[in-house]
Residue frames as qw, qx, qy, qz and C-alpha x, y, z in Angstrom:
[[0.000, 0.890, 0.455, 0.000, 0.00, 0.00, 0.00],
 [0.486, 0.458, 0.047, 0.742, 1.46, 3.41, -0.97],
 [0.126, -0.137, -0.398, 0.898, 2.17, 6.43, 1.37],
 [0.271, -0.171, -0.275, -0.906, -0.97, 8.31, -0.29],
 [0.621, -0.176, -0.703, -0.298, -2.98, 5.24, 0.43],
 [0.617, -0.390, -0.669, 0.138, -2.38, 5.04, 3.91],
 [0.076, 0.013, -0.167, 0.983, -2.62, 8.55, 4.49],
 [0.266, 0.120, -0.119, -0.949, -6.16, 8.40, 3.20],
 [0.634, -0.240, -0.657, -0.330, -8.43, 5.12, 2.85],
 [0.493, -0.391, 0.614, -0.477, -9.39, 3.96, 5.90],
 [0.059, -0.109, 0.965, 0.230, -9.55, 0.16, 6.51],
 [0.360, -0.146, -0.688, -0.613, -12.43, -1.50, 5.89],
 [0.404, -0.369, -0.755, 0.361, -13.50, -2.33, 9.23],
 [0.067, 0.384, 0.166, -0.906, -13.70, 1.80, 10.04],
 [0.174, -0.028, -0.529, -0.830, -15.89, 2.23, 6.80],
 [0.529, -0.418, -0.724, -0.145, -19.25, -0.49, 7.59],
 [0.166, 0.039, -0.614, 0.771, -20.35, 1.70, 10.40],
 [0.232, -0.343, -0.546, -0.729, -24.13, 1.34, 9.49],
 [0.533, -0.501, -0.666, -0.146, -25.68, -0.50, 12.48],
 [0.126, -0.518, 0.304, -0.789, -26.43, 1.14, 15.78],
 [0.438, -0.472, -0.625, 0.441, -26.82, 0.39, 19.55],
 [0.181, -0.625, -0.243, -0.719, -28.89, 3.28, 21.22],
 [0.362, -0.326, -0.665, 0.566, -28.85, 3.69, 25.24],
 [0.184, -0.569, -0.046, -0.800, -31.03, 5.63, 26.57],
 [0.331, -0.197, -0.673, 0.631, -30.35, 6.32, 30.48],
 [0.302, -0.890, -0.329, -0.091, -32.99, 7.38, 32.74],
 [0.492, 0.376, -0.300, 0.725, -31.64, 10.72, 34.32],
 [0.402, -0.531, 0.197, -0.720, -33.97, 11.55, 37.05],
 [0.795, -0.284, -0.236, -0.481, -35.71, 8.34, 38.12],
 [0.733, 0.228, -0.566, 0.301, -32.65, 6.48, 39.63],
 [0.564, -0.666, -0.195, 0.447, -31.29, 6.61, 43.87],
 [0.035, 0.993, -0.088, 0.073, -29.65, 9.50, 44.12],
 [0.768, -0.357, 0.500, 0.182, -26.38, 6.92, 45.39],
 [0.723, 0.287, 0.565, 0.276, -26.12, 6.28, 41.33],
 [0.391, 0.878, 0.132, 0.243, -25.87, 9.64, 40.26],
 [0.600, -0.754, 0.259, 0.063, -23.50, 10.15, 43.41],
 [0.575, -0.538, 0.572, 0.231, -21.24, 7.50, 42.71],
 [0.632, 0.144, 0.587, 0.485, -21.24, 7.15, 38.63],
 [0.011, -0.640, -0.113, 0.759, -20.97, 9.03, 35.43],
 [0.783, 0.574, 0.204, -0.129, -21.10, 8.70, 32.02],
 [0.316, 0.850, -0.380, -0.184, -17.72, 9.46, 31.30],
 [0.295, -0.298, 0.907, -0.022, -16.86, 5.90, 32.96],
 [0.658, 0.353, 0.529, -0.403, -19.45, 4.50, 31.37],
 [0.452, 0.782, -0.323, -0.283, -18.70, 6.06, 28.13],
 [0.082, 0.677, -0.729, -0.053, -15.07, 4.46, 28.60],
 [0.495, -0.192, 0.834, -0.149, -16.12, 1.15, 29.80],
 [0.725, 0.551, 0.374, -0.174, -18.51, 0.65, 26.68],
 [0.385, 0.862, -0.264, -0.200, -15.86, 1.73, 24.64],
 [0.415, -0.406, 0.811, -0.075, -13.33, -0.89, 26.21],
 [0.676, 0.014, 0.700, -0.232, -15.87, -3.48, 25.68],
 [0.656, 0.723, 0.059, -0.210, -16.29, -2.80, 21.74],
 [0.061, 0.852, -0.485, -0.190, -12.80, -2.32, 21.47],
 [0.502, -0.410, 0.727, -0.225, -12.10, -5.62, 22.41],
 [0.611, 0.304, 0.695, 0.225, -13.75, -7.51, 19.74],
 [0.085, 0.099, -0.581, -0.803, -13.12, -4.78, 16.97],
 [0.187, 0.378, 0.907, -0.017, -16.99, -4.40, 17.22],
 [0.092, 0.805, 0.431, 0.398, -17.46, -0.73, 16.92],
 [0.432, 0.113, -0.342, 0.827, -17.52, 2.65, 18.50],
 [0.100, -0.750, -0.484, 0.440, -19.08, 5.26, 20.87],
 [0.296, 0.448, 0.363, 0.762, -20.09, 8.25, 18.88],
 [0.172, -0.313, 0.039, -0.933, -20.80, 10.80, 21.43],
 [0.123, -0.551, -0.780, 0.269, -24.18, 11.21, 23.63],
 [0.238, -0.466, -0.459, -0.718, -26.82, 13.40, 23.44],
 [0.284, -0.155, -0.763, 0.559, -27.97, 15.05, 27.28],
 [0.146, -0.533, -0.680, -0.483, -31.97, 15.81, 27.95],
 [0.580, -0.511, -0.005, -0.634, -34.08, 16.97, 30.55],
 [0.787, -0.189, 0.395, -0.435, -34.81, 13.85, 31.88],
 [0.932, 0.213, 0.290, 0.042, -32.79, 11.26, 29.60],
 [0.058, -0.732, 0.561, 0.383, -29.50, 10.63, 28.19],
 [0.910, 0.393, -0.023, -0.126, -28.40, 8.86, 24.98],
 [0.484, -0.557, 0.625, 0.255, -25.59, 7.02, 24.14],
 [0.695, 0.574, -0.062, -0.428, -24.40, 6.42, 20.77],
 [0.458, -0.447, 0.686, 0.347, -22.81, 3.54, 19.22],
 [0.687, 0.602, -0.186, -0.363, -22.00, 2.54, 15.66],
 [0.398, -0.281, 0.841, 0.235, -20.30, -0.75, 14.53],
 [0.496, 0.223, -0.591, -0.596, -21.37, -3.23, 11.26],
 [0.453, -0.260, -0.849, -0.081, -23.01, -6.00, 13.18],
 [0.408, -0.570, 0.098, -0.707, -25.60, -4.18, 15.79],
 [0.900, -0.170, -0.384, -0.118, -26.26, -8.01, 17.33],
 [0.755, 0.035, -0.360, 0.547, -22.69, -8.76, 18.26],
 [0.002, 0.599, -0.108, 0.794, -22.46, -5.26, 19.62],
 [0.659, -0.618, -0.059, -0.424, -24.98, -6.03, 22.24],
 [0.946, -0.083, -0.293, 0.113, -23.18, -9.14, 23.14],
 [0.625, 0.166, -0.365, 0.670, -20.19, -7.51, 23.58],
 [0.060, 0.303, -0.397, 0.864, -21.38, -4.73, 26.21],
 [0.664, -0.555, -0.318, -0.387, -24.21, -6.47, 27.44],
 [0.619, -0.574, -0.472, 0.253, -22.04, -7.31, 30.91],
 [0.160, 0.310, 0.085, 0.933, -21.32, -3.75, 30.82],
 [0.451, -0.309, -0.438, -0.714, -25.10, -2.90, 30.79],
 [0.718, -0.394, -0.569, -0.072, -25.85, -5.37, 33.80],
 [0.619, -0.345, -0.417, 0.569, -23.14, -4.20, 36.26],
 [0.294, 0.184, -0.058, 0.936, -22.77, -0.72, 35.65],
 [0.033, 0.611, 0.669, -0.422, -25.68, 1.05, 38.02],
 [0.198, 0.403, -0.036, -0.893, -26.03, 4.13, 36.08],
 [0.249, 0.211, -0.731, -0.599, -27.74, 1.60, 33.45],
 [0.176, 0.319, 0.784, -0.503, -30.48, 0.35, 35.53],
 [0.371, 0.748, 0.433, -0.341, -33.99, 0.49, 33.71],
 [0.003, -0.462, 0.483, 0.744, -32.13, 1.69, 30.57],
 [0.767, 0.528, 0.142, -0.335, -33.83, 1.62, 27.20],
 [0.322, -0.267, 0.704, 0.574, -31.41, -0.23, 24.41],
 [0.613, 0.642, 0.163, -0.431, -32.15, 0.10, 20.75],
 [0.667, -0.178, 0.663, 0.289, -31.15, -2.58, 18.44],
 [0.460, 0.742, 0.066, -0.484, -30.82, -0.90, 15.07],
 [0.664, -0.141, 0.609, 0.411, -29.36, -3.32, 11.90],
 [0.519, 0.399, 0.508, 0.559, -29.05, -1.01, 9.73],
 [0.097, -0.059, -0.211, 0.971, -29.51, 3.17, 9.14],
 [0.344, 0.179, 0.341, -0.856, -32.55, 5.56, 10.72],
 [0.771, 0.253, -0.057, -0.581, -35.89, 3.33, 9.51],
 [0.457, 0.208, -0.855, -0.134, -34.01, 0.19, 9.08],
 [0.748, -0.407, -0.451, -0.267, -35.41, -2.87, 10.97],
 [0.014, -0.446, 0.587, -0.676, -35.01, -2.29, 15.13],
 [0.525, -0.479, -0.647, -0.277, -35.65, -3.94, 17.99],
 [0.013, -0.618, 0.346, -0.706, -35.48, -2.83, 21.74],
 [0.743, -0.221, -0.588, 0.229, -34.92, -3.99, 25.60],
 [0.229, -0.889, 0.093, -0.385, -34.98, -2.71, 28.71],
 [0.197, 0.413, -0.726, 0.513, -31.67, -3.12, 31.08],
 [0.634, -0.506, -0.565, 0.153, -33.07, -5.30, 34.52],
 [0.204, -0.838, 0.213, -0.460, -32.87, -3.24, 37.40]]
């Protein structure tokens, strides 16, 4: 591969970044202990870990409401995503009662969705 080339393409893995994982954290409704003692920026990092790990995708930011935060992620296999930060999702209290959107494909593609166990 030539200098130009790897100055500019990205691989092919970075490119296929169609499918999406959607969190959406309750921000009001939780103990007050959970806002206390977590944050999203560990969160953030720990979901980001967990992708990393199997080259599954990436966190693309979040999006803070009123009363609800999002979390974006983007990889090419939405499925495997879960898999890989579902023990993420279970342990991490700030993720209690969380909505997840399973999205395989972009904005209108076919989705499904789950809610995090408390």
């Amino acid at each position: 591969m030539g200098f130009l080339s790897r100055l500019f393409c990205r691989p092919a893995a970075q490119q296929v970044q169609d499918q999406a994982v959607l969190i959406y954290l309750d921000g009001q409704g939780l103990p007050d202990e959970v806002y206390a003692d977590c944050d999203l920026m560990t969160l953030e990092d720990k979901l980001e870990q967990a992708l990393r790990s199997g080259n599954l995708g990436v966190v693309d930011g979040n999006e803070v409401g009123p009363g609800e935060v999002t979390i974006f992620l983007y990889g090419a296999d939405a499925e495997a995503m879960v898999r890989g930060i579902e023990p993420v999702l279970r342990e991490y209290p700030l993720c209690r009662g969380a909505r997840v959107v399973v999205r395989r494909g972009s904005p209108g593609s076919e989705q499904r969705e789950f809610l995090v166990a408390d």
